[in-house]
C-alpha positions in Angstrom: 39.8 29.6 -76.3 40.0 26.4 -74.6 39.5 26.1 -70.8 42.6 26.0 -69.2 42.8 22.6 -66.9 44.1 22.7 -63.3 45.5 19.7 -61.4 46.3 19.6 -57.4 46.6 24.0 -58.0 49.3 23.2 -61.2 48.1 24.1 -64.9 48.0 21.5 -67.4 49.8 22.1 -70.6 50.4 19.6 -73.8 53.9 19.2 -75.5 52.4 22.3 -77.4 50.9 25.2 -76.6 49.6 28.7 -77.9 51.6 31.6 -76.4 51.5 35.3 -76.7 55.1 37.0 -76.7 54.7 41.0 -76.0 57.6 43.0 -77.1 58.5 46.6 -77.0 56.7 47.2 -80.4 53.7 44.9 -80.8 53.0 41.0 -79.2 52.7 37.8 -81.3 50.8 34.9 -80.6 52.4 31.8 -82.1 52.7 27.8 -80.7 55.8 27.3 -78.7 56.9 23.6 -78.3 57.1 22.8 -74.3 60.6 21.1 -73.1 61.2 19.8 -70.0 64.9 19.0 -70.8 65.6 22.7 -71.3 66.6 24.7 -68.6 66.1 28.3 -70.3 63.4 29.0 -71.9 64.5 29.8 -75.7 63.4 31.6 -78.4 64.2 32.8 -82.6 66.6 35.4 -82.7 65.5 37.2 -85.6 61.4 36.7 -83.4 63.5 38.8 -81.1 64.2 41.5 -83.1 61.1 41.7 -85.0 59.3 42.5 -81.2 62.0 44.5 -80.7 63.3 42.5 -77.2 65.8 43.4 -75.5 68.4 44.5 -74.5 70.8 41.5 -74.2 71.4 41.3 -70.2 74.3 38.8 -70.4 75.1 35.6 -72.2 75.8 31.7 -71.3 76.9 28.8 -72.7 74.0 25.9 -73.3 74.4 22.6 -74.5 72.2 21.1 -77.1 71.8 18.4 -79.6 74.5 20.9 -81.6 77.0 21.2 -79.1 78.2 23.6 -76.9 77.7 27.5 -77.6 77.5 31.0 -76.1 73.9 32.5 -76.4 72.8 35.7 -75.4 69.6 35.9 -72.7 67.2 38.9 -73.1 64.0 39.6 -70.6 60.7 38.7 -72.3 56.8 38.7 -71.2 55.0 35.8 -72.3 51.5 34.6 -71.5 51.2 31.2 -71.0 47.6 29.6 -70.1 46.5 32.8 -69.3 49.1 33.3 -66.9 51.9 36.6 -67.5 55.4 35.3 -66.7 58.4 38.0 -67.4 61.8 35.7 -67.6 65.0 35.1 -69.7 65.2 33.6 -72.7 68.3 32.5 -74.8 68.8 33.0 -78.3 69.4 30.9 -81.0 69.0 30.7 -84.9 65.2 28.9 -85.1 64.7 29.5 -88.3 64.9 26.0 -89.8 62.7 24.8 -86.9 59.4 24.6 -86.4 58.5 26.1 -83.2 60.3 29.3 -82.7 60.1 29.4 -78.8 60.7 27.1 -76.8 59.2 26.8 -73.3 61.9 25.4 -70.4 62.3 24.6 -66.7 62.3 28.4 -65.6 59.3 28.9 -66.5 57.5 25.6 -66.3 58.7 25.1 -62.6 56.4 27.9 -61.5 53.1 26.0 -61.3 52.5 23.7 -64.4 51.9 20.0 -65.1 52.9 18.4 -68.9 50.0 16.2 -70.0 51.4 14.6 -73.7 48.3 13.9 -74.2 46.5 16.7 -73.9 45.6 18.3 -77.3 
């Protein structure tokens, strides 16, 4: 496991970073792409239902590259740099993408720094 870098009491993260997602039946460790431009925090919707997340708490519109459209947000526990953060997520068809979460501002305000070049 690498050593997780600190900076003036912030964590360092890259634009990509190993996460573990804990659902209701099992947890799932897979890379999750960070973005600062995101609000929400996002993930798959079918991951979703494969860790058996939910239930939906309410929904809201987000823009993206796409357009405008109505997602619905679930509670989810994710580990992040060795740090446990329960939040909302949105969620949207990821199947064609390549990182299937997607880490925003709600969670990335709470302590971290993005180093692009960190590896």
């Amino acid at each position: 496991m690498a050593r997780i870098q600190r900076l003036n009491g912030r964590i360092v993260v890259g634009l990509t970073e190993k996460v573990t997602l804990n659902g209701k039946s099992r947890e799932k460790a897979l890379w999750a792409k960070i973005d600062t431009g995101a609000t929400k925090s996002s993930m798959d919707i079918a991951l979703a239902e494969q860790l058996k997340l939910g239930p939906v708490t309410h929904s809201k519109v987000v823009k993206s590259a796409h357009g405008s459209r109505l997602r619905p947000i679930v509670e989810a526990t994710i580990i992040l740099a060795d740090r446990k953060i329960s939040t909302e997520f949105t969620l949207a068809e990821r199947s064609h993408m390549k990182y299937k979460v997607l880490i925003g501002q709600n969670i990335l305000k709470d302590g971290f720094l993005i180093d692009p070049s960190k590896k």
